[in-house]
C-alpha positions as CSV (number, residue, x, y, z in Angstrom):
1,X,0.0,0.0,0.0
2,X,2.9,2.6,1.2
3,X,4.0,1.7,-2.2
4,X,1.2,2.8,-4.4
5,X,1.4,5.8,-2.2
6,X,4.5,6.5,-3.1
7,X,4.2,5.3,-6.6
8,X,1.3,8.3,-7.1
9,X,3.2,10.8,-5.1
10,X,6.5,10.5,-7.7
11,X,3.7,10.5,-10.6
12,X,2.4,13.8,-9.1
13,X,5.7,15.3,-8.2
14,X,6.7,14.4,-12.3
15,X,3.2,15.8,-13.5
16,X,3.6,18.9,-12.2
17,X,7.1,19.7,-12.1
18,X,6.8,18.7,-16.7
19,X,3.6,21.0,-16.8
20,X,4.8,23.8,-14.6
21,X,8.3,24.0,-16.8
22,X,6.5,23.5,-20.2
23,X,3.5,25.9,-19.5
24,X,1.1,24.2,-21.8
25,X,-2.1,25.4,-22.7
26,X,-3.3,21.6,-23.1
27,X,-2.4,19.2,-20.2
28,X,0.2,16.8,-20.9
29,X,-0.3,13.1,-21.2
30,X,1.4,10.7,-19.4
31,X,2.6,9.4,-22.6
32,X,2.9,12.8,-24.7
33,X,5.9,13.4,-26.2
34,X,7.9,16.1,-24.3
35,X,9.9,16.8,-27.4
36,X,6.4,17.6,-29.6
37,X,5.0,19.4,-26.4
38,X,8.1,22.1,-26.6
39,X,10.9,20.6,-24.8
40,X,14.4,21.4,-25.6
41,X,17.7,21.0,-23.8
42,X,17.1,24.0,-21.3
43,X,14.2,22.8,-20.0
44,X,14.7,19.7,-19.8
45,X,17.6,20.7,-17.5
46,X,15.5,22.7,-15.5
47,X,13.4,19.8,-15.0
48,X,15.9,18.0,-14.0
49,X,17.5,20.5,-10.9
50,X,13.8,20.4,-10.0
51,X,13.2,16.7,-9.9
52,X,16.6,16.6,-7.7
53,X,15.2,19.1,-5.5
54,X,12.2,17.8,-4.9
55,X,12.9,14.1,-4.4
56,X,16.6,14.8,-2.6
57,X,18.5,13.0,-5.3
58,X,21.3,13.6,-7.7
59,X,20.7,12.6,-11.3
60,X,23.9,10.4,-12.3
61,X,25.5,11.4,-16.2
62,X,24.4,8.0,-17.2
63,X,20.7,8.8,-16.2
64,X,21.0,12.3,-18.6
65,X,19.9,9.7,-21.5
66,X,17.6,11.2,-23.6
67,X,14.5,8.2,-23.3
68,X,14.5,8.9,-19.9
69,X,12.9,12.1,-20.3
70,X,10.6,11.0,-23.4
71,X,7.4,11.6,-21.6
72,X,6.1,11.6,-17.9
73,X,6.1,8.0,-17.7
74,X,10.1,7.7,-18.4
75,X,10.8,10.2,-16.2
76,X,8.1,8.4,-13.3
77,X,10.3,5.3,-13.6
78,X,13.5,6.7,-13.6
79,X,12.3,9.0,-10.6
80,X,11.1,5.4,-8.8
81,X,13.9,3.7,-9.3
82,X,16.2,6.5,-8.1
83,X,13.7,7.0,-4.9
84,X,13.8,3.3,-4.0
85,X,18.0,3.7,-4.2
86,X,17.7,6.2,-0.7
């Protein structure tokens, strides 16, 4: 159960911290691409300071692959995995 808790909360976290940087005027699917929805290398970095703010992690260079940042559900998964690693 604490799992699935977690689980949505990282989902969330991901959600907002994609829309907030992207400032869409549609909300982003899970499954969107965050290439077509505007992101670029900037952002995407600025995502990426956030996402290591907010969960307390640092993002390893071999994380900084480009399909871990296709949509909200790469980035969910590499945010879990990273999570479960603290």
């Amino acid at each position: 159960m604490n799992t699935q808790i977690n689980a949505q909360a990282i989902t969330d976290s991901v959600t907002r911290i994609v829309n907030q940087h992207l400032q869409s005027s549609t909300e982003i699917k899970q499954t969107d691409s965050l290439k077509e929805r505007g992101m670029d290398s900037i952002v995407c970095m600025r995502i990426i300071v956030e996402l290591e703010n907010e969960f307390n992690i640092e993002i390893e260079d071999e994380d900084l692959l480009i399909e871990n940042y296709e949509n909200i559900n790469t980035i969910t998964e590499l945010m879990s995995r990273l999570v479960a690693k603290i």
